[in-house]
MDTraj code that builds the backbone (N, CA, C; nanometers):
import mdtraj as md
import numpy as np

residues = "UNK UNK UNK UNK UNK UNK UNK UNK UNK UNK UNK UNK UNK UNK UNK UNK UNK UNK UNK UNK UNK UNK UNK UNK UNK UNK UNK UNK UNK UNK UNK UNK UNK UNK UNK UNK UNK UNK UNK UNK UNK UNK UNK UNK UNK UNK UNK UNK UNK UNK UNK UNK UNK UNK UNK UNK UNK UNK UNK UNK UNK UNK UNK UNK UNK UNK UNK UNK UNK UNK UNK UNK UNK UNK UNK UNK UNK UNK UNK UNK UNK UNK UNK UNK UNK UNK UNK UNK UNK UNK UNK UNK UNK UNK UNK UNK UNK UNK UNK UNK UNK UNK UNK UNK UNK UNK UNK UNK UNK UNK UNK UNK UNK UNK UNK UNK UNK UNK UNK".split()
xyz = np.array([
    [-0.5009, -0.5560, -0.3179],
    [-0.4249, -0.4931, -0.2119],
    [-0.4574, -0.5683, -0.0828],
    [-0.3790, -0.6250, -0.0499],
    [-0.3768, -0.6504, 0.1537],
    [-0.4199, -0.5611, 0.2225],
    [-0.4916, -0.6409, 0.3220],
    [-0.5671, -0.5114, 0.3909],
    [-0.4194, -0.4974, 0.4882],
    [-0.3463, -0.5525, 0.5309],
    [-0.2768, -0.5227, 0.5995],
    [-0.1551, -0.4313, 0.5982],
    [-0.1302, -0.4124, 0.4489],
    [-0.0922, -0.2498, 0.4235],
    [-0.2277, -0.1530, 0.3880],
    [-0.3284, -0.1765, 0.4276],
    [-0.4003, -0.0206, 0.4065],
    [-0.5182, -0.0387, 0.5020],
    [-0.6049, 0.0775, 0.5117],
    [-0.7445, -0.0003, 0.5547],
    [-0.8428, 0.0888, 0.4305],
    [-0.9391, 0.0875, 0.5198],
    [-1.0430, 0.0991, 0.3583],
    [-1.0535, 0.2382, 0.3331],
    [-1.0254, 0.3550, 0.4053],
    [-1.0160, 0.4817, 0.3767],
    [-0.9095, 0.4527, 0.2488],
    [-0.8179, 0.4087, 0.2949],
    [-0.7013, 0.4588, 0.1928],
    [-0.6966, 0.3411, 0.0534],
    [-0.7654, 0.1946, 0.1193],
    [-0.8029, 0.1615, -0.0424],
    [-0.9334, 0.2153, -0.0904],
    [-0.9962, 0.3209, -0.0457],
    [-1.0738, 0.3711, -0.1241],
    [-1.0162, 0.4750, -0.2592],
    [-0.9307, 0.5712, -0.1841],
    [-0.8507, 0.6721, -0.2428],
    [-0.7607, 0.5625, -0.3439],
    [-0.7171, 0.4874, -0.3266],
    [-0.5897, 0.4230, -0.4277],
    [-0.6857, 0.4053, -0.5360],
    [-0.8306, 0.2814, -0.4932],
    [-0.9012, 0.2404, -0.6061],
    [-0.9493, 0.3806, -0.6664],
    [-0.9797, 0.4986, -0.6481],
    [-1.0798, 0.6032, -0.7032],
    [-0.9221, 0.6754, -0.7871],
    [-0.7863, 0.6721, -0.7515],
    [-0.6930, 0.7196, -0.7917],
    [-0.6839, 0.6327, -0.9641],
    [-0.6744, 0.5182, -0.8898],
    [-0.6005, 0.4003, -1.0459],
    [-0.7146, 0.4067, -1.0996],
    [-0.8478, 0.4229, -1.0848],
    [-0.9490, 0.4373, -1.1800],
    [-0.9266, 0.5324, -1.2493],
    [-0.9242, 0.6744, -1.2024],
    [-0.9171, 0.8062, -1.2953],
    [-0.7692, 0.7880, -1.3639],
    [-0.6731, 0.7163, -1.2960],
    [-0.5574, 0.7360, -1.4404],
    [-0.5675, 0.6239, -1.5234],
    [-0.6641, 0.5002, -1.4981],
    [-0.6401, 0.4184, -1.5813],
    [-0.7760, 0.4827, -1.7063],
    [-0.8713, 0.5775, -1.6641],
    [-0.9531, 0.5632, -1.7275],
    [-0.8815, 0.7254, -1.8300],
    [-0.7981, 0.8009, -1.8210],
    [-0.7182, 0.8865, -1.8522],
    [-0.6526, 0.7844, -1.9691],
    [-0.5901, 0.7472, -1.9355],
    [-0.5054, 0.5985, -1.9898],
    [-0.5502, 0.5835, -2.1208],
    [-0.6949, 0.5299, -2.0966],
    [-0.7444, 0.4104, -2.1660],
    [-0.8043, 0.5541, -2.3299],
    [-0.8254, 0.6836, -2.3072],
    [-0.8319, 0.7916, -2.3701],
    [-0.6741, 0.8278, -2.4683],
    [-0.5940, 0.8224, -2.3575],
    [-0.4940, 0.8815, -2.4800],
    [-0.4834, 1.0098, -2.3722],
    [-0.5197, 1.0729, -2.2542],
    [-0.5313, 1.1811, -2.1879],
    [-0.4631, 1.1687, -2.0768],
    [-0.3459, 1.2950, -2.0289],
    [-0.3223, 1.2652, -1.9006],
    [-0.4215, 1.2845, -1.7815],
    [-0.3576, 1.1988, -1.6527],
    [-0.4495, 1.1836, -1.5776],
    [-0.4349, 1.3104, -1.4435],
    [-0.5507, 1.3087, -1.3927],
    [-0.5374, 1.4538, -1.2916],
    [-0.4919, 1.4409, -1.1658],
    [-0.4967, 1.3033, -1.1317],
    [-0.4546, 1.2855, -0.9715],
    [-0.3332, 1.3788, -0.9545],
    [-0.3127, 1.4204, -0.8514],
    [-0.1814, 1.5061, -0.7457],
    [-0.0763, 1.4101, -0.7620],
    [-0.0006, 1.5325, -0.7845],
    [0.2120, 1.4438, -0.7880],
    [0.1849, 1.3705, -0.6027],
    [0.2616, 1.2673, -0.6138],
    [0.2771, 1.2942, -0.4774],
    [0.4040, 1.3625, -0.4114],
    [0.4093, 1.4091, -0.3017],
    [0.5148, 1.4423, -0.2504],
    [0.6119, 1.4299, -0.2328],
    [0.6463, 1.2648, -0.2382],
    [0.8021, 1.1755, -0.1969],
    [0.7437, 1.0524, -0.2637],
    [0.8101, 0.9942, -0.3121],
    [0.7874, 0.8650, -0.3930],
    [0.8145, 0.7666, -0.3042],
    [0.7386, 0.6571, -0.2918],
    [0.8369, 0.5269, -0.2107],
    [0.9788, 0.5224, -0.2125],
    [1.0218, 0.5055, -0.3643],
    [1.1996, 0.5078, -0.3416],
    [1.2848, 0.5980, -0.2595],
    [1.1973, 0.6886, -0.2379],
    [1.2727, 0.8589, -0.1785],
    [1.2791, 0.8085, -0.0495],
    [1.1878, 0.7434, 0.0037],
    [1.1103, 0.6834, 0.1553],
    [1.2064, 0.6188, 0.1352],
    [1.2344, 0.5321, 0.0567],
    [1.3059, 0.3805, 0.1473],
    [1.4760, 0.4372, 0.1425],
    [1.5152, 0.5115, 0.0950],
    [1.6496, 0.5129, 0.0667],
    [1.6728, 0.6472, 0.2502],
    [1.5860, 0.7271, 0.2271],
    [1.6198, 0.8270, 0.3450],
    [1.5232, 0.7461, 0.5289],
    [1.4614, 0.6615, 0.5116],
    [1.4170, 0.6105, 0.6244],
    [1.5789, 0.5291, 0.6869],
    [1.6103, 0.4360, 0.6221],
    [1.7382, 0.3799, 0.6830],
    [1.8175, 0.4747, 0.7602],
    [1.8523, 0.6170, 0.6940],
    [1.9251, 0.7079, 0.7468],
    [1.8927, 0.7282, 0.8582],
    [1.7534, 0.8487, 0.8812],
    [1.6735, 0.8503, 0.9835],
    [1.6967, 0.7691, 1.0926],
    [1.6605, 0.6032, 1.0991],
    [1.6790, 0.5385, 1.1791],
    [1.8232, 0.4975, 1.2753],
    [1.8678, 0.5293, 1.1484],
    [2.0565, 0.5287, 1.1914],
    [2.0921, 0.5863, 1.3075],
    [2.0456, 0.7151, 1.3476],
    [2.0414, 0.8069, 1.4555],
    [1.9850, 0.7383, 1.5789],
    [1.9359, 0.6414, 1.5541],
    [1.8765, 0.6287, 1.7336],
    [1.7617, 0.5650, 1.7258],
    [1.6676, 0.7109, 1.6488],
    [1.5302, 0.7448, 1.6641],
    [1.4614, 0.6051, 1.6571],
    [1.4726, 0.4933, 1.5609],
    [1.3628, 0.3646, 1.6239],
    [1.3963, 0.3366, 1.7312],
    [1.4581, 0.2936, 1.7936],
    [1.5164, 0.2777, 1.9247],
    [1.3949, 0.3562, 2.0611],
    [1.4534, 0.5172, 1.9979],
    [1.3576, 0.5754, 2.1002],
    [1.1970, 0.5836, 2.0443],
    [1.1951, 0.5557, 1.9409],
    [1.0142, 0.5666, 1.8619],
    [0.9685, 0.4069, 2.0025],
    [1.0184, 0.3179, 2.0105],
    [1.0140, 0.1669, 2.0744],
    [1.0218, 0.1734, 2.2008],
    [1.0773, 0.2512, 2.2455],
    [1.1046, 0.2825, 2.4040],
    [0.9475, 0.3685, 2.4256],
    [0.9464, 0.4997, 2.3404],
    [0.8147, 0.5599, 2.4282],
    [0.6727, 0.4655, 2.4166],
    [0.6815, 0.4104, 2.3069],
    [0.5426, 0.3027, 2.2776],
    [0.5969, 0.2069, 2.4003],
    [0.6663, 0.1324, 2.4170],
    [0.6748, 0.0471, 2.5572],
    [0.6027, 0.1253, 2.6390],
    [0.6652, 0.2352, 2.6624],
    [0.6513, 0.3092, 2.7967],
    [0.4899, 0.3526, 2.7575],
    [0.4356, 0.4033, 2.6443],
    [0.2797, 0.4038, 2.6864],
    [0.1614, 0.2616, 2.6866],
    [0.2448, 0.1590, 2.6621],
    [0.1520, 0.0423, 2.6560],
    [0.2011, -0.0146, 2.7755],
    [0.2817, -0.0071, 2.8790],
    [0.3061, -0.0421, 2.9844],
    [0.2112, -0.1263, 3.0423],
    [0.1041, -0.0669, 3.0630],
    [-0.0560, -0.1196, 3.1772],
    [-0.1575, -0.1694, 3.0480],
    [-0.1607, -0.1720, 2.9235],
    [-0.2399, -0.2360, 2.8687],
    [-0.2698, -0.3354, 2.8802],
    [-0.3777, -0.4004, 2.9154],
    [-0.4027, -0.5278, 2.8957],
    [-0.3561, -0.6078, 2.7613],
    [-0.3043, -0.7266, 2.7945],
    [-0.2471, -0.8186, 2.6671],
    [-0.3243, -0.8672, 2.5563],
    [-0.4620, -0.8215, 2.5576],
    [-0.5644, -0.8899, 2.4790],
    [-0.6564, -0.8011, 2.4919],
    [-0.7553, -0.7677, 2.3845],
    [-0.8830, -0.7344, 2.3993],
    [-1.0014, -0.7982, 2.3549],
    [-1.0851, -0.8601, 2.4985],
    [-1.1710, -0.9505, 2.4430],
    [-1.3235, -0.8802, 2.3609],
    [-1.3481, -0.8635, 2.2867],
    [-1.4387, -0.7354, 2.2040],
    [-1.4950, -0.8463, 2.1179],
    [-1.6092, -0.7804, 2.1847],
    [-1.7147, -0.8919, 2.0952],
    [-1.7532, -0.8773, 1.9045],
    [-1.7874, -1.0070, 1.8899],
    [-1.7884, -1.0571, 1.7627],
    [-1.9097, -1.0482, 1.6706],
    [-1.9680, -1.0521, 1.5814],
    [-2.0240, -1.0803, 1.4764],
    [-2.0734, -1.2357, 1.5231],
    [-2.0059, -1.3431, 1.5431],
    [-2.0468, -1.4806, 1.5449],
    [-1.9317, -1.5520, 1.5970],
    [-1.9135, -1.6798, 1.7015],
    [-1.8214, -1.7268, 1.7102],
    [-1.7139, -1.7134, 1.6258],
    [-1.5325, -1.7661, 1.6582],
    [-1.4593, -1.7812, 1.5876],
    [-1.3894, -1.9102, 1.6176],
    [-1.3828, -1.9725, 1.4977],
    [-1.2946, -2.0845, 1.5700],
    [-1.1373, -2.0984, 1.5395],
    [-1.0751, -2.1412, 1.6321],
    [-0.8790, -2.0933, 1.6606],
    [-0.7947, -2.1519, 1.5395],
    [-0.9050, -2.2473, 1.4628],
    [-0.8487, -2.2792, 1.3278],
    [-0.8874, -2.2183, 1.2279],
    [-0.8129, -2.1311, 1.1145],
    [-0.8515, -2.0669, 1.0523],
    [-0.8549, -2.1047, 0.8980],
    [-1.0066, -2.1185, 0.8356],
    [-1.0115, -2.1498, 0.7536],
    [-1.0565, -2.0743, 0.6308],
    [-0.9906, -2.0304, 0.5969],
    [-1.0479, -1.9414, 0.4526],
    [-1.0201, -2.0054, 0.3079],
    [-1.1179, -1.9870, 0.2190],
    [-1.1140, -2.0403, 0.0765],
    [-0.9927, -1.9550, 0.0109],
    [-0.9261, -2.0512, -0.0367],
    [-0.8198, -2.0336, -0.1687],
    [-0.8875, -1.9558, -0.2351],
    [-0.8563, -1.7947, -0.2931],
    [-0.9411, -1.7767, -0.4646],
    [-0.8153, -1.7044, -0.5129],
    [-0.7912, -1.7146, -0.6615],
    [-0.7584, -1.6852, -0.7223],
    [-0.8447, -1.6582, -0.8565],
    [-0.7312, -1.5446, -0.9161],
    [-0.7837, -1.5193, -1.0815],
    [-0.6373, -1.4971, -1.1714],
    [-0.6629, -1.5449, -1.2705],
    [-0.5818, -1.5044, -1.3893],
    [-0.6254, -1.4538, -1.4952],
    [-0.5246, -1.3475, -1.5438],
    [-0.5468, -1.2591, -1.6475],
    [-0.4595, -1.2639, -1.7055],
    [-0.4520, -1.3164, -1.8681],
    [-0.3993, -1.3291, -1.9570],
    [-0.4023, -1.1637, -2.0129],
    [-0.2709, -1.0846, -2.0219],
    [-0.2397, -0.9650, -2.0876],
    [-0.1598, -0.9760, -2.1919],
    [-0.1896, -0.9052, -2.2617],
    [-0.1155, -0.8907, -2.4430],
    [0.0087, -0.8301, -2.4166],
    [0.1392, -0.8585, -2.4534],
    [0.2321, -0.7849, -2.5116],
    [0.2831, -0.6529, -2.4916],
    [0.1510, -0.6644, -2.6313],
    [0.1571, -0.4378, -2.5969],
    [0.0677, -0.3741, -2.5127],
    [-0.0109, -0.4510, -2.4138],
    [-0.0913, -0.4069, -2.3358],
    [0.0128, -0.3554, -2.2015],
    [0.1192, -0.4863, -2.1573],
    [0.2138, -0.4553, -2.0609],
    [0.3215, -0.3662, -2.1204],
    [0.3649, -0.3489, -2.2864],
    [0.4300, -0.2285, -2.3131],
    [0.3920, -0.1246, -2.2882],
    [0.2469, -0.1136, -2.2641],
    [0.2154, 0.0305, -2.2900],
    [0.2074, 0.1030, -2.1673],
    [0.1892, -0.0352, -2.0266],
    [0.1421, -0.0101, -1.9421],
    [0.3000, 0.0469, -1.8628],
    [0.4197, -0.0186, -1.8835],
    [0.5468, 0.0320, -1.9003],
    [0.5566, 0.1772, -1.8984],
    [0.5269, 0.1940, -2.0233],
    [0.5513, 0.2974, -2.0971],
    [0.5110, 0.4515, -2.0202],
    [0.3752, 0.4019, -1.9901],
    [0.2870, 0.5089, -1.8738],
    [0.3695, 0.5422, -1.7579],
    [0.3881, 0.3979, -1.7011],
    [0.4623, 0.4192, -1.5732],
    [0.6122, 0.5112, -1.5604],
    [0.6830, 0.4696, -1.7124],
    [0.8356, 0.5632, -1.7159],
    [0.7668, 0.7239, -1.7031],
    [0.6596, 0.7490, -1.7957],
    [0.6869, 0.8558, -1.8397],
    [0.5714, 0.9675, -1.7174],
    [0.5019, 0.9003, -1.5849],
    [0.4873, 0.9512, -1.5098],
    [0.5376, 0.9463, -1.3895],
    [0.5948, 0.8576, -1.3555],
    [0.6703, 0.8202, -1.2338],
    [0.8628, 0.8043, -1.2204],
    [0.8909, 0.9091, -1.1742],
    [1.0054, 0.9065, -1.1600],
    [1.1189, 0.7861, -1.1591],
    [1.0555, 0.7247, -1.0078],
    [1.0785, 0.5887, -0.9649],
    [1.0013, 0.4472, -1.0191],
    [0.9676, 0.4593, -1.1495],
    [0.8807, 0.3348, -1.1805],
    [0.9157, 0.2302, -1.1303],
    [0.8406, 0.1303, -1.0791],
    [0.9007, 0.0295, -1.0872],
    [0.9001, -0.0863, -1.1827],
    [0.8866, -0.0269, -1.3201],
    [0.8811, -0.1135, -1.4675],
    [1.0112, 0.0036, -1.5347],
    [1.1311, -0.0863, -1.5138],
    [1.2223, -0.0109, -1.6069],
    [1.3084, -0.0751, -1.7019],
])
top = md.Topology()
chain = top.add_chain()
for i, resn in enumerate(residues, 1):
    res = top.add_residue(resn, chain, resSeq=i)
    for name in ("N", "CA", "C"):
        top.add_atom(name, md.element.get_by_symbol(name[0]), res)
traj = md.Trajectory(xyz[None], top)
């Protein structure tokens, strides 16, 4: 997961979530986590609407209007220099999965998730 869709509260909850259903899973048992409320698909199809009305428009206007006097930068100290070129190591991994490992994993997803996105 990117930290830049989550921070670590909430990849804590995802990782402690996909653990208990994968470890549900891996039994033959359903898993206990909470339905959620609105599925992503529900989100993406009724947010467009929402927005249709105006409302980003004015969500953009009041954030202008409270960052008005912010300073453009915050200089907040560091851990250790940084330098303006950014260099981070390549890593990768690959995982070779079986067949019926991604059938099955399919299979889970139809038959708990409305909106799977394995269909």
């Amino acid at each position: 997961m990117h930290h830049i869709v989550s921070d670590g509260h909430a990849g804590g909850i995802f990782f402690q979530e996909l653990s208990a259903i994968y470890a549900a899973f891996a039994v033959g048992q359903p898993h206990s986590c909470p339905k959620l409320m609105e599925q992503y698909a529900e989100y993406a199809v009724r947010e467009p609407k929402f927005d249709a009305g105006g409302s980003a428009g004015a969500r953009a206007r009041l954030l202008a209007f409270h960052l008005k006097n912010a300073p453009p930068a915050l200089d907040l100290p560091t851990d250790k220099p940084r330098s303006e070129i950014r260099e981070m190591p390549v890593m990768f991994c690959s995982v070779v999965v079986s067949e019926s490992t991604v059938a099955g994993l399919k299979s889970l997803a139809r038959s708990n998730w409305r909106h799977a996105i394995f269909r």
